[in-house]
C-alpha positions in Angstrom: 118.5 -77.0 -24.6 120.2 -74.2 -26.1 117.6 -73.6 -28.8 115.4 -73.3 -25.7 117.3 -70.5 -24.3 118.6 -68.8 -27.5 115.0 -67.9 -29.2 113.3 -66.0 -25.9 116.9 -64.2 -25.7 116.6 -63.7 -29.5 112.8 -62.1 -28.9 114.0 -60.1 -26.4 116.3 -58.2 -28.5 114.2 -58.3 -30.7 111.4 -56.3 -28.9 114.0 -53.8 -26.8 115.6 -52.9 -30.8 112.2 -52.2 -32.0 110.9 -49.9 -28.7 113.9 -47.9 -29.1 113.7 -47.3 -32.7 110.0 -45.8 -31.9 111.4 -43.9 -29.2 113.7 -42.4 -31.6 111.4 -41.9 -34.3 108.9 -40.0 -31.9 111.5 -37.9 -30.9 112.6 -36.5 -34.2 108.8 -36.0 -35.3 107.5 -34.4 -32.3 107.4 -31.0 -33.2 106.5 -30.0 -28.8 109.8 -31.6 -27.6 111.8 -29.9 -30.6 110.8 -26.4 -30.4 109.6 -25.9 -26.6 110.7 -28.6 -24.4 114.5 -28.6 -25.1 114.9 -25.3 -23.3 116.0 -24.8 -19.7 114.4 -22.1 -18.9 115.8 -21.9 -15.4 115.1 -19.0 -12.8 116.3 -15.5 -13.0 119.8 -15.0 -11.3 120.9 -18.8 -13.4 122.5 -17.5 -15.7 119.2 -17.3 -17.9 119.4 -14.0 -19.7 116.9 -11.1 -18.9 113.8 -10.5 -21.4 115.6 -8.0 -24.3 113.9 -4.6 -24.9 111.1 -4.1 -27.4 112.8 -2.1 -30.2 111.0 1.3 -30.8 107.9 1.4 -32.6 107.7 -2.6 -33.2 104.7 -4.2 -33.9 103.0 -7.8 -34.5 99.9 -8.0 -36.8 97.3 -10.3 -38.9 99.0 -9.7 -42.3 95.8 -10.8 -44.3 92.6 -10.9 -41.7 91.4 -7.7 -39.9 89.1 -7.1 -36.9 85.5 -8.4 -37.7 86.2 -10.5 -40.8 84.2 -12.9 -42.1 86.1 -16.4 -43.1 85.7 -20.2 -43.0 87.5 -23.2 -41.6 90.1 -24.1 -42.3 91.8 -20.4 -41.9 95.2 -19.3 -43.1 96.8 -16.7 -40.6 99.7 -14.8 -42.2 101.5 -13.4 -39.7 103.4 -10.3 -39.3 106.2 -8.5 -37.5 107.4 -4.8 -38.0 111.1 -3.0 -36.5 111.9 -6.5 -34.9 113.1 -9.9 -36.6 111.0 -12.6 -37.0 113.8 -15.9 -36.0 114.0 -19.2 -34.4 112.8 -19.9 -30.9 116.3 -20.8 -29.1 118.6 -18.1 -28.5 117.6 -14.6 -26.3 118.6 -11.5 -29.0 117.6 -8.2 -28.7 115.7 -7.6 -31.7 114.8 -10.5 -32.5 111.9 -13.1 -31.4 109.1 -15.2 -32.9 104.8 -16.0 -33.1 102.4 -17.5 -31.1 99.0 -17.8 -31.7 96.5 -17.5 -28.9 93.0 -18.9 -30.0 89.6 -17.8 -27.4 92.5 -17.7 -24.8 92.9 -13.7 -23.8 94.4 -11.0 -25.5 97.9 -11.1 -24.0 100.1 -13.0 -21.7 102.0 -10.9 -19.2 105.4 -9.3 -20.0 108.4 -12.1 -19.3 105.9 -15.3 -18.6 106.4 -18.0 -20.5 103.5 -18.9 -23.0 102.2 -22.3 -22.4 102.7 -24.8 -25.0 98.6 -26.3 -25.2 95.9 -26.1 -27.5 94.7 -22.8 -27.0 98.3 -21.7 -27.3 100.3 -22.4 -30.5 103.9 -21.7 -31.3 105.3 -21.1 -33.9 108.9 -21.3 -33.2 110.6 -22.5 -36.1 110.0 -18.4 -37.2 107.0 -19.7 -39.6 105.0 -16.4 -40.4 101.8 -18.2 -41.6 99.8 -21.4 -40.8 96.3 -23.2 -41.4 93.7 -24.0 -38.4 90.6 -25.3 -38.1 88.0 -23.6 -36.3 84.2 -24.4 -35.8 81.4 -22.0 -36.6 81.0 -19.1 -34.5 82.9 -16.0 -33.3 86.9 -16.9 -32.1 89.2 -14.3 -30.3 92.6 -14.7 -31.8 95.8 -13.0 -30.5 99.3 -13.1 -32.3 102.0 -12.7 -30.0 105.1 -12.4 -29.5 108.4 -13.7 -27.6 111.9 -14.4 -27.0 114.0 -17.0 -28.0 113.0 -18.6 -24.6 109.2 -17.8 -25.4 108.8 -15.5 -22.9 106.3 -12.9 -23.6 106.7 -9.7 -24.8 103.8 -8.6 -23.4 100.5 -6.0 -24.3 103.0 -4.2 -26.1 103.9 -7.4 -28.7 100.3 -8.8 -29.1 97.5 -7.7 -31.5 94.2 -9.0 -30.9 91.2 -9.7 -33.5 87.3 -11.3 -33.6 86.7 -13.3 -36.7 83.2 -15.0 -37.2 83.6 -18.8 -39.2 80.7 -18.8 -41.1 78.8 -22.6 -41.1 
């Protein structure tokens, strides 16, 4: 009788021990909760920090792709940042903030919204300055821009805006 009753409770351990560890395991790899979805991003008034001031003649731009260019899939976007610090997505310093990459999306959020974390949206807070992306054939809108530590927009002022064809 006991074997009876000691084998399903064995298997039940068994199976909880194993959905955790995957639990775990998703968590540390999944790149969304790690650099977006920790934040509390709260309501003004909370105790949530206001949007820091865009130091004087700062500037993002497409380090190695200009207006009109020509390329092919897969395309490497350097990204770059003048009289501000490119950092890590987390804390709100003035001076300091990170990329995101808008793809056939606009060509800037508002000043102080957050940017949405989809596919049309990409972040980049981990302060990476280049990346690879696949895009099909055809003309693409892409806008670099940038944010606070809470990825809140920096607005018109923080984005630069370019056409690229991929050529079949």
């Amino acid at each position: 009788m006991k074997k009876k009753i000691i084998i399903p409770a064995f298997l039940i351990v068994l199976v909880s021990a194993c959905n955790s560890s995957g639990d775990k395991e998703k968590k540390e790899t999944d790149t969304t909760t790690a650099s977006h979805g920790h934040m509390d991003h709260g309501t003004p008034g909370e105790g949530v920090p206001a949007l820091p001031a865009v130091p004087e003649g700062a500037k993002v731009f497409f380090a190695n792709l200009k207006d009109g260019d020509v390329v092919s899939s897969p395309l490497k976007i350097e990204m770059g940042a003048s009289s501000i610090k490119v950092d890590t997505a987390g804390p709100v310093i003035a001076g300091v903030g990170h990329h995101h990459l808008i793809i056939d999306a606009g060509d800037s959020i508002p000043t102080g919204t957050i940017i949405p974390m989809d596919s049309v949206h990409k972040h980049f807070g981990r302060a990476q300055t280049q990346t690879e992306i696949a895009l099909a054939p055809g003309k693409h809108k892409l806008t670099l821009q940038f944010a606070d530590g809470l990825h809140r927009s920096y607005g018109a002022i923080m984005a630069n805006t370019i056409t690229v064809e991929v050529k079949k």
